[in-house]
C-alpha positions in Angstrom: 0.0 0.0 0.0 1.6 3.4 -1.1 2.7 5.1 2.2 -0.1 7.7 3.2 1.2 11.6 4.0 0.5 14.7 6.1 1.4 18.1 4.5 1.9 20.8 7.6 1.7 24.8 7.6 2.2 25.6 10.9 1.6 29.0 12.8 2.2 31.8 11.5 0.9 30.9 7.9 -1.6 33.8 7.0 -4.9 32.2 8.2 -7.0 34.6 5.4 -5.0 32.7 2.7 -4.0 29.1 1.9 -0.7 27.4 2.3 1.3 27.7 -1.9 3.7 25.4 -1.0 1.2 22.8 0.6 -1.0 23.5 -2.2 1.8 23.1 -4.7 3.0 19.5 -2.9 -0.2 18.4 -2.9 -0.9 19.1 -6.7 2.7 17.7 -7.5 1.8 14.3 -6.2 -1.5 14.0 -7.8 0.4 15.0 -11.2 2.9 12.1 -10.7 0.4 9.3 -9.8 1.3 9.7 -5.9 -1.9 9.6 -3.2 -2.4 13.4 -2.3 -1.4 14.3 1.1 -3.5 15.8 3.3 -2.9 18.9 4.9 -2.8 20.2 8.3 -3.6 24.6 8.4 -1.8 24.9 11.7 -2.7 28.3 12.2 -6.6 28.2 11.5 -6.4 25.5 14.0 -4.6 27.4 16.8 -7.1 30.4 15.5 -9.9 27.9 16.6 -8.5 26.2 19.4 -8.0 30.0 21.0 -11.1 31.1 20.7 -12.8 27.9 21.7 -10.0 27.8 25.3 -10.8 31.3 26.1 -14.5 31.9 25.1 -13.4 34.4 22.4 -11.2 36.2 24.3 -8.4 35.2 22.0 -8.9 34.9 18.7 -7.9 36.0 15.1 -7.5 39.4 15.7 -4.5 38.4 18.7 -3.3 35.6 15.8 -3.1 38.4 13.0 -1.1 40.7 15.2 1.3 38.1 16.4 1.8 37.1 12.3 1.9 40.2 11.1 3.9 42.2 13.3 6.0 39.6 15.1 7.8 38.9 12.8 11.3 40.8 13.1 11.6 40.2 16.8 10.7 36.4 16.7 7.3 36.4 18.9 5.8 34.1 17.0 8.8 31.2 17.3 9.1 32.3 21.1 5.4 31.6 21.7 6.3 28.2 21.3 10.0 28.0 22.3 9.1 26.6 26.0 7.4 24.0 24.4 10.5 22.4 22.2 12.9 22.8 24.7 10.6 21.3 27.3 11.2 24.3 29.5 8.1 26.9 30.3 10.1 29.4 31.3 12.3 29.3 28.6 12.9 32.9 26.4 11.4 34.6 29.1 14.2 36.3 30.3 16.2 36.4 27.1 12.8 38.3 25.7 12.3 40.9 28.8 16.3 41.8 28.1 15.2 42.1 24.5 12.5 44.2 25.5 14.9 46.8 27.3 16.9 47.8 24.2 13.7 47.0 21.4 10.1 49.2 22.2 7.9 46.2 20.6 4.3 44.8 21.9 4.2 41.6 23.1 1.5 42.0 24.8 -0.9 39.0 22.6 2.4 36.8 22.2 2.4 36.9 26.0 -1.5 36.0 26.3 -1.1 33.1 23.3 2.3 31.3 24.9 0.7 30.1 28.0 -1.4 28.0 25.1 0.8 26.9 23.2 1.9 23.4 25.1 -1.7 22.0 25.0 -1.8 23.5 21.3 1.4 21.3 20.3 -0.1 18.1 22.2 -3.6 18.6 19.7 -1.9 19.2 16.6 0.4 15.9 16.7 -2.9 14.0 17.8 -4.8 15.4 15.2 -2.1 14.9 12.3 -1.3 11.0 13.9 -5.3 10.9 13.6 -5.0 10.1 9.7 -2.6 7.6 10.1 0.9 9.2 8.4 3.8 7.4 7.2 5.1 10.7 6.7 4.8 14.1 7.7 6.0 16.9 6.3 6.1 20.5 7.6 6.6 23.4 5.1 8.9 26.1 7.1 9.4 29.8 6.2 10.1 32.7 8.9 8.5 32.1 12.1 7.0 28.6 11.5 10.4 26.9 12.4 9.7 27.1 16.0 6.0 25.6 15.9 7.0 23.4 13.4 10.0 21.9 15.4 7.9 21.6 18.7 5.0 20.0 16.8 7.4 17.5 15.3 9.3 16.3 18.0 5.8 15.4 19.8 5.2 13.4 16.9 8.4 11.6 16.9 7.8 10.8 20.8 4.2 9.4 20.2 5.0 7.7 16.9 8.9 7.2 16.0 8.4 5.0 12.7 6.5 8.7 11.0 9.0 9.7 8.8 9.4 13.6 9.6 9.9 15.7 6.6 10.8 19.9 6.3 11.4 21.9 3.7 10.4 25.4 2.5 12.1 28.8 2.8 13.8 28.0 6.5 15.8 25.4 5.2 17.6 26.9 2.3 21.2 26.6 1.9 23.3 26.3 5.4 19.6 27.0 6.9 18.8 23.6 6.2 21.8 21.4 6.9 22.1 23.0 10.1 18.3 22.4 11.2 19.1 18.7 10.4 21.9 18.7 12.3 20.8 20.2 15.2 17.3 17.7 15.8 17.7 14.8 15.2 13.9 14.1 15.2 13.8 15.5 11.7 14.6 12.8 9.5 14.5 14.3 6.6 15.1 18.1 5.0 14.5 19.3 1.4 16.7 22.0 0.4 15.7 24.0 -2.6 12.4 24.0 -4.5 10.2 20.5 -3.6 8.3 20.0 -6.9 10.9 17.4 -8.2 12.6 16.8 -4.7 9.3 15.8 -2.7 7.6 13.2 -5.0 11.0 11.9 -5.5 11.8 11.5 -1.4 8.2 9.7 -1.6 9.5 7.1 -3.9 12.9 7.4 -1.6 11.0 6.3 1.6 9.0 3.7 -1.0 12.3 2.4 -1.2 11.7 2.6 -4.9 14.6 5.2 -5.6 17.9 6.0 -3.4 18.1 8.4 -0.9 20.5 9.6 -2.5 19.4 10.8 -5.4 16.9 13.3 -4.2 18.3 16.5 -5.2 19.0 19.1 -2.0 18.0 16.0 0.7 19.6 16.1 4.1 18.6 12.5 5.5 20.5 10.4 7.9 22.2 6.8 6.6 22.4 4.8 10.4 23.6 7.1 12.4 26.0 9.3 9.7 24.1 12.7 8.1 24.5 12.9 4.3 23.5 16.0 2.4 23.4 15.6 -1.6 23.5 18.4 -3.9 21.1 20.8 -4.7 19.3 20.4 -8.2 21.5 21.7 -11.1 18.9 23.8 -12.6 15.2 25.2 -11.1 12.3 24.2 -11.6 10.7 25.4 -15.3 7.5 27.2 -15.2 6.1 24.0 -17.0 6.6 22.2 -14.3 5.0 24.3 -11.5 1.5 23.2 -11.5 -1.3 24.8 -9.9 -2.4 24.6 -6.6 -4.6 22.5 -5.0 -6.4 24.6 -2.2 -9.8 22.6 -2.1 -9.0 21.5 1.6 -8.1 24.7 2.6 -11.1 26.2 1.9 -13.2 23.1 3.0 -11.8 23.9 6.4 -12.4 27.8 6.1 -15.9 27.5 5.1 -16.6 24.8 8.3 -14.8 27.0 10.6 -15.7 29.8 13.2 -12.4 31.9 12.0 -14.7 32.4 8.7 -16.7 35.2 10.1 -13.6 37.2 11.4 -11.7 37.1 7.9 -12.2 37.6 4.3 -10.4 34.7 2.6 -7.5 36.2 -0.5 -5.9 33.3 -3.1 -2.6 32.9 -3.4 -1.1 32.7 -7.1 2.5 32.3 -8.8 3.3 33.9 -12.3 7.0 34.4 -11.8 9.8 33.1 -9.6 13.5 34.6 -9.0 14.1 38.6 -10.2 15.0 39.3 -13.3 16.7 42.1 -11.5 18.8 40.4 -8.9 20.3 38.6 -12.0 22.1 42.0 -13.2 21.6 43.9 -10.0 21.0 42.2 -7.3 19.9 44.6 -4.1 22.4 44.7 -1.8 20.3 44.6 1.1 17.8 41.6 0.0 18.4 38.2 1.0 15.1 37.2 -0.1 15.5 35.1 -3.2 17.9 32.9 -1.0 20.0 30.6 -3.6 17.2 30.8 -6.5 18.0 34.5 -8.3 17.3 32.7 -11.6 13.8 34.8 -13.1 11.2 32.1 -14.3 7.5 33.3 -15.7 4.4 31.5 -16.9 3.5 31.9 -20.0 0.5 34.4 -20.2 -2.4 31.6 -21.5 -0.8 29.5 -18.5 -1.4 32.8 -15.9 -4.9 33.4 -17.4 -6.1 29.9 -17.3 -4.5 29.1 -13.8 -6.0 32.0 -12.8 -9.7 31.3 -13.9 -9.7 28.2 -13.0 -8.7 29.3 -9.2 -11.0 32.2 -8.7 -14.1 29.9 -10.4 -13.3 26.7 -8.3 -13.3 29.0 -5.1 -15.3 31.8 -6.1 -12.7 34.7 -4.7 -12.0 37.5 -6.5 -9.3 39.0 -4.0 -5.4 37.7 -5.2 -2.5 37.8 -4.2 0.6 37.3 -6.5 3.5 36.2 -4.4 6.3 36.8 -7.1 9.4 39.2 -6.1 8.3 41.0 -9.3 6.1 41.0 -12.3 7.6 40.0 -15.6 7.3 43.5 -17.9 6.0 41.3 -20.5 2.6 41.2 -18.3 1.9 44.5 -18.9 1.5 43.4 -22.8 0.4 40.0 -22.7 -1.1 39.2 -19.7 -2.7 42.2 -17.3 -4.6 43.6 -20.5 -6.5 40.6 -21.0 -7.5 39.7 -17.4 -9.0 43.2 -17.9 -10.8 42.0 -21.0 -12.5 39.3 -18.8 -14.4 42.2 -16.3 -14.2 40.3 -13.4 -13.9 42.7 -10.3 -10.7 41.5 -8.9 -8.7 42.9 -6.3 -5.3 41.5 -7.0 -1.5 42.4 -5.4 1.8 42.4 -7.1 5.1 43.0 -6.4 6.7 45.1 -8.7 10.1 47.6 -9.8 9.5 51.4 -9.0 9.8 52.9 -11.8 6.3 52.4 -13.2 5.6 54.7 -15.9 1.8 56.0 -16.2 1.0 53.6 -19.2 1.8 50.8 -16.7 0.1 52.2 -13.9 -3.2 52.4 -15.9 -3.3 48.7 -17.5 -2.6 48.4 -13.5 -5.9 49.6 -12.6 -8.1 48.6 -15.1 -7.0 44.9 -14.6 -8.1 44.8 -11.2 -4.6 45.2 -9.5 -5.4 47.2 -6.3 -2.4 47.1 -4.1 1.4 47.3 -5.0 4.3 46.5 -3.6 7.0 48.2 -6.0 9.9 48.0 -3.6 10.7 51.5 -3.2 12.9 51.4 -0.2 13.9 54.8 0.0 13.4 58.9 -1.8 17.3 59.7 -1.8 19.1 58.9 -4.7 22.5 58.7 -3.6 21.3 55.7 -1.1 19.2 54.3 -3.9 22.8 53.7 -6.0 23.8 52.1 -3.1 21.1 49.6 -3.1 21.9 48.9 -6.5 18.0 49.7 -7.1 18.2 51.5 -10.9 16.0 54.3 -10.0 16.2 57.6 -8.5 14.0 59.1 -5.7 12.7 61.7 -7.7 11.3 58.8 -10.2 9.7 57.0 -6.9 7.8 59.7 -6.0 6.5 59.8 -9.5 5.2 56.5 -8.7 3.5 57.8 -5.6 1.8 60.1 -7.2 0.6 58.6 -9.8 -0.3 55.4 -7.6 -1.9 57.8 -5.5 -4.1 59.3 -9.0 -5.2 55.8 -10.2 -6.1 54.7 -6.4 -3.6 51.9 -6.1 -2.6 51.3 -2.7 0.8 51.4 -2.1 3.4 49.2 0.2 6.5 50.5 1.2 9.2 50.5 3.6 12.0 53.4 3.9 15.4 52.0 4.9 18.5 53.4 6.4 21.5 52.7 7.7 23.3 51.6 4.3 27.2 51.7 4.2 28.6 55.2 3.0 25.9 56.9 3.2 25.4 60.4 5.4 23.3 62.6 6.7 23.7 65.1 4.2 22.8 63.7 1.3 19.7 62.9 2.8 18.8 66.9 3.7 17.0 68.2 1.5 14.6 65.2 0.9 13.9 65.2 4.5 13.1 68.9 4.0 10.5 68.1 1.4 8.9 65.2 3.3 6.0 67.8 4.4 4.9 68.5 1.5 4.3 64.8 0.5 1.7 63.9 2.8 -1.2 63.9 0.6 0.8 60.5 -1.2 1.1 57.0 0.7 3.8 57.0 3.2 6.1 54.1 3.9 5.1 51.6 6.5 7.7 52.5 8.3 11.2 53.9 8.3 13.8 51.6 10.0 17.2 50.6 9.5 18.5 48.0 7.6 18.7 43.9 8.6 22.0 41.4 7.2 20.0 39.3 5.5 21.5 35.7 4.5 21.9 35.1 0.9 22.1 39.3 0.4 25.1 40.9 -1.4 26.1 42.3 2.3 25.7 39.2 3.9 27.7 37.1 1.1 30.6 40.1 0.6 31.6 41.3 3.9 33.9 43.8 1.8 30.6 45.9 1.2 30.4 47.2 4.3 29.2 44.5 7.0 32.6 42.6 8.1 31.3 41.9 11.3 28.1 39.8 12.0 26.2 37.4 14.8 23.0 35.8 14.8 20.3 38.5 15.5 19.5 39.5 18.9 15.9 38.1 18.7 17.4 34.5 18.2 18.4 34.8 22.1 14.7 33.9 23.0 14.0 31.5 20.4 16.8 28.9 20.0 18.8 27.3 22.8 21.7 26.7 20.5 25.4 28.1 21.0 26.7 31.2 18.4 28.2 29.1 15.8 25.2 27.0 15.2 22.7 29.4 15.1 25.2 31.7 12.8 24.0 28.7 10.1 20.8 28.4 10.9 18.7 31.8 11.1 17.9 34.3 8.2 18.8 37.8 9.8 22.0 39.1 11.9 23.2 41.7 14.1 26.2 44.0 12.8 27.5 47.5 13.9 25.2 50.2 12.8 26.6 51.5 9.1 25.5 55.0 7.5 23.0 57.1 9.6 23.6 56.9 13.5 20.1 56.9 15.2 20.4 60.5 16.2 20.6 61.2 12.5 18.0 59.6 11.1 15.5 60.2 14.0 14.5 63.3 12.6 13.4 61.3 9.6 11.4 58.4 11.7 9.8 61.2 13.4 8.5 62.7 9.8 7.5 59.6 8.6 5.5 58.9 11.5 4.0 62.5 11.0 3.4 61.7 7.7 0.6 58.8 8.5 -1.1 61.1 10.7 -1.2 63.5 7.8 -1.8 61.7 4.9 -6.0 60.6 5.8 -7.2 64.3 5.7 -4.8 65.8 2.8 -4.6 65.6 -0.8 -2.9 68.2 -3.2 -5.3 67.8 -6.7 -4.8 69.4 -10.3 -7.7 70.4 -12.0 -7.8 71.7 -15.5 -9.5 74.6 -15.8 -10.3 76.7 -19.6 -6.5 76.4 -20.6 -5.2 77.0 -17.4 -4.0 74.9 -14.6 -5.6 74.7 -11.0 -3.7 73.1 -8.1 -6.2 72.9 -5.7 -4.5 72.2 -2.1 -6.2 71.0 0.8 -2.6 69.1 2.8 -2.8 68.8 6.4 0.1 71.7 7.6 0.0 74.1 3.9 -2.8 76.9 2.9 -5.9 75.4 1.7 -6.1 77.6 -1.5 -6.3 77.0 -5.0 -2.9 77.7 -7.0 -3.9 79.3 -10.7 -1.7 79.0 -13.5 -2.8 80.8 -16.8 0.1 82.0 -18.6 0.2 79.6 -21.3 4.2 79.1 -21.1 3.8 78.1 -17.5 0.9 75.7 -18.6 3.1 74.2 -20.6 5.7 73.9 -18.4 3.9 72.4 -15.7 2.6 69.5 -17.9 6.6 69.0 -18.6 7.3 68.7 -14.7 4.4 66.0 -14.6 7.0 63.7 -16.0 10.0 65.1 -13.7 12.5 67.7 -15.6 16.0 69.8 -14.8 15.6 73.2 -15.4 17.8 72.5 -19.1 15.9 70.1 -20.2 12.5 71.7 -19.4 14.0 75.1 -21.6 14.7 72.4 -24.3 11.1 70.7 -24.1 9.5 74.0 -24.2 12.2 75.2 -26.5 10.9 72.4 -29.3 6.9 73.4 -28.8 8.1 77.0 -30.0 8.1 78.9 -26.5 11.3 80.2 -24.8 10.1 81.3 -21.4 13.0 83.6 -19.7 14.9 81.2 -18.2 15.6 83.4 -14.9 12.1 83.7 -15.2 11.4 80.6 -15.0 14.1 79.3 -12.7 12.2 82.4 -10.1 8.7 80.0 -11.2 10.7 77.2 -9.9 11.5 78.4 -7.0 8.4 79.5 -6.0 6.7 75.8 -6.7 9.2 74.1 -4.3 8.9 76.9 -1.4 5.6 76.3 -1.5 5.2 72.5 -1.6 3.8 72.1 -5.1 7.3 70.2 -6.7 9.6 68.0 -5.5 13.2 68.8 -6.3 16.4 66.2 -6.2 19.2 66.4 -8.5 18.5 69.4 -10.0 15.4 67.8 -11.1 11.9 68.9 -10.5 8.6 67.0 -10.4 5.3 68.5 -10.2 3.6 66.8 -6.9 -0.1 67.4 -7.7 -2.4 63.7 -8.2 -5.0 64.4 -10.9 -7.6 62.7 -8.6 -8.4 62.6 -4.9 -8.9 59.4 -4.2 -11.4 58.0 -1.2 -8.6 57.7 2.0 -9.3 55.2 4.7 -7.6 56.7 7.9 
């Protein structure tokens, strides 16, 4: 009888969205003949299980937080740290001395930890419930933890189950290191598991040998072998599409339903087809697979049909590193050909041009990611990013007119860089309130598998596991130094007394933003700038004269004072140019352009969109 499999996605999977790579597995094994695994959602479960052990007091708002924000100071691995390391009290300390040099919440990872033991002893009753021969635990950020605990119970109430992980956490050193460090894991895929995973199947069939599952760590007796990764990824071709049917089953049966709005999850790309020729030097995220990968568009547009018919969602998220440019020709025109009203995410480059951000809107894409990282271009050539700041907040604003909502994070802290160069955009910031501020602005992370992390040259000789790892893993330096993802260096560029001034702006900037907008309005041949920002005069700026019409629309796209003289120069006017550089002047002194680089961009949306404060 052909050995029967659990697929796990332990906390802190999204519990709005399913599992990809458990819907991927399980779609790979039906495509090669192999029983489809069932799957465990860990974290709808402990979403359940809280709300049913504490009459609702705990529930999926306390499981968002912890998911959402926990992330970077490892609350959601420490909630159930006691539990692997059969210790209640330990991380407790290790956290409170976190707590004196970090200002974070922990206030619901507190509240959820007491939980978590009983949590760990349902979840391995309720996965041994089906029977396994194997189970298998997909691992990326904070599921290590949870995953680990959750496994080791298993091994303790049922030591043939063959225990399987794999998934972003076990990339690279990241993986050989969790297999050496417990033991109870028999097995760990490195590397992408649509060829690796049916193949271990067949391994533990004892129809193929261990060793010749690309990327496996697995132990022979009592001696650790790790083969090779595969040669080449995975080809589009060969990516199939997801089988979410049980994820949804479980949704639709379950009390979490009423407290969330469930998204799908869909691939179109993998890798970056800009990491190839420039990779960022801060981003770590493509870990040991840079190489960029896309589906064809009839592939995208059927895969996509068939998903949002089967489970009758129109909200998607897209969970490539970025689109493939070719989508904004082949594929996003004729999703909007199909009218369906879908709400769909995408990570993409900056510099979107206003084409772009238009087949953007009318194909449903409501919500970007376009990874702009920071408004000074000085710090932008040191990310290696291909863009200037002035042409990011281009894409602000005209985000902002076509009512995309934007995601973004402003970084600091980059090698080289100082507090002058970032001046006179940190002057400006005021006046760009009415446009979507960053998330946040924080400094920089080491990032395994990043150019900074890989060349220590670049600026980041010295490096240790990441302070948050103190309260998660009971695991001396060197070993942890191969396991985790982030790491702690000396502060490069901006010292925290510089670059408070620009956290401080930023954080002004979202109380701002809800009640301002800056709008243009045409008006009988002239030009109306109608202001109504939080901190400026509410007033409507006129411009008639036809030259300064006319080179207003020219600042719309971002100009130097030459090349604007040119422009206008080649419609047949030839404004003064002291004149004009006066005009200038006055713009930025009042708000209405953003200048960088001898560069000037007019700031105005040409809609106000609806804001939700």
């Amino acid at each position: 009888m052909p050995r029967s499999t659990c697929l796990a996605a332990m906390p802190w999977q999204a519990i709005e969205s399913p599992s990809l790579p458990l819907g991927l597995l399980r779609a790979c094994c039906a495509a090669e003949g192999l029983p489809v695994p069932r799957a465990y959602h860990g974290g709808l479960r402990l979403t359940e299980f809280l709300m049913a052990a504490t009459d609702g007091e705990l529930g999926a708002a306390d499981y968002t937080d912890v998911a959402e924000n926990g992330l970077f100071h490892g609350l959601g691995d420490w909630v159930f740290t006691g539990v692997l390391h059969d210790d209640p009290d330990f991380g407790v300390t290790a956290l409170d001395d976190y707590l004196t040099r970090h200002s974070v919440d922990v206030e619901r990872a507190r509240r959820i930890r007491p939980y978590a033991a009983e949590f760990v002893e349902l979840a391995a009753t309720e996965i041994l419930d089906g029977a396994p021969d194997t189970v298998g635990f997909s691992t990326t950020f904070m599921q290590n933890v949870p995953s680990l605990a959750v496994a080791r119970r298993i091994k303790q109430l049922a030591p043939e189950v063959a225990i399987v992980f794999g998934g972003g956490n076990c990339d690279g050193d990241m993986g050989i290191a969790l297999h050496r460090n417990y033991r109870f894991v028999d097995h760990v895929v490195r590397g992408e598991g649509e060829v690796a995973f049916p193949a271990l199947l067949r391994a533990l069939e004892g129809e193929v040998p261990f060793a010749d599952v690309p990327g496996l760590c697995w132990w022979d007796g009592d001696t650790r072998r790790v083969n090779a990764t595969q040669r080449h990824p995975v080809p589009p071709g060969r990516i199939p599409v997801p089988d979410f049917d049980d994820w949804f089953a479980h949704l639709d049966a379950s009390p979490v339903r009423s407290h969330v709005e469930p998204k799908l999850v869909v691939e179109t790309a993998r890798g970056c087809w800009w990491g190839e020729a420039h990779h960022c030097t801060f981003c770590g995220l493509n870990g040991t697979l840079m190489e960029f990968r896309s589906k064809s568009p009839d592939r995208v547009l059927d895969e996509l049909a068939h998903l949002v018919s089967r489970h009758q969602v129109l909200d998607v998220i897209t969970v490539d590193n970025i689109i493939d440019n070719n989508y904004f020709r082949t594929v996003l025109p004729r999703i909007a050909e199909l009218g369906w009203d879908l709400r769909v995410h995408y990570e993409l480059k900056s510099n979107l041009k206003p084409a772009e951000i238009e087949v953007l809107r009318r194909a449903g894409v409501a919500h970007v990611q376009p990874g702009i990282e920071s408004l000074v271009s000085p710090v932008l050539k040191m990310m290696d990013k291909g863009v200037s700041g002035l042409r990011n907040v281009r894409s602000l604003r005209d985000c902002e007119s076509n009512g995309l909502t934007v995601s973004w994070n402003w970084l600091y802290g980059f090698p080289g860089e100082t507090a002058a160069e970032y001046a006179d955009v940190v002057r400006q910031l005021p006046a760009l309130c009415h446009l979507q501020p960053p998330s946040a602005a924080g400094r920089i992370l080491l990032e395994r598998f990043s150019p900074y992390y890989d060349n220590p040259a670049l600026g980041f000789p010295e490096r240790s596991s990441a302070d948050l790892y103190a309260h998660v893993y009971r695991l001396p330096e060197a070993e942890k130094a191969d396991l985790v993802y982030l790491f702690d260096t000396p502060d490069r560029g901006l010292s925290e007394a510089e670059a408070a001034e620009l956290v401080a702006l930023v954080h002004a900037w979202h109380d701002l933003y809800p009640d301002s907008y800056l709008r243009r309005l045409d008006e009988d041949g002239a030009v109306v700038l109608q202001d109504r920002r939080v901190g400026w005069p509410h007033e409507d700026v006129v411009i008639e004269d036809p030259d300064l019409v006319a080179a207003y629309r020219e600042l719309e796209q971002g100009r130097t004072l030459p090349a604007l003289l040119r422009r206008l120069g080649d419609a047949g006017r030839h404004p003064d140019p002291d004149d004009l550089r006066a005009w200038l002047d006055a713009l930025l002194s009042r708000g209405l352009v953003f200048a960088e680089a001898d560069g000037y961009l007019a700031l105005a949306t040409t809609a106000a969109p609806v804001k939700v404060g």
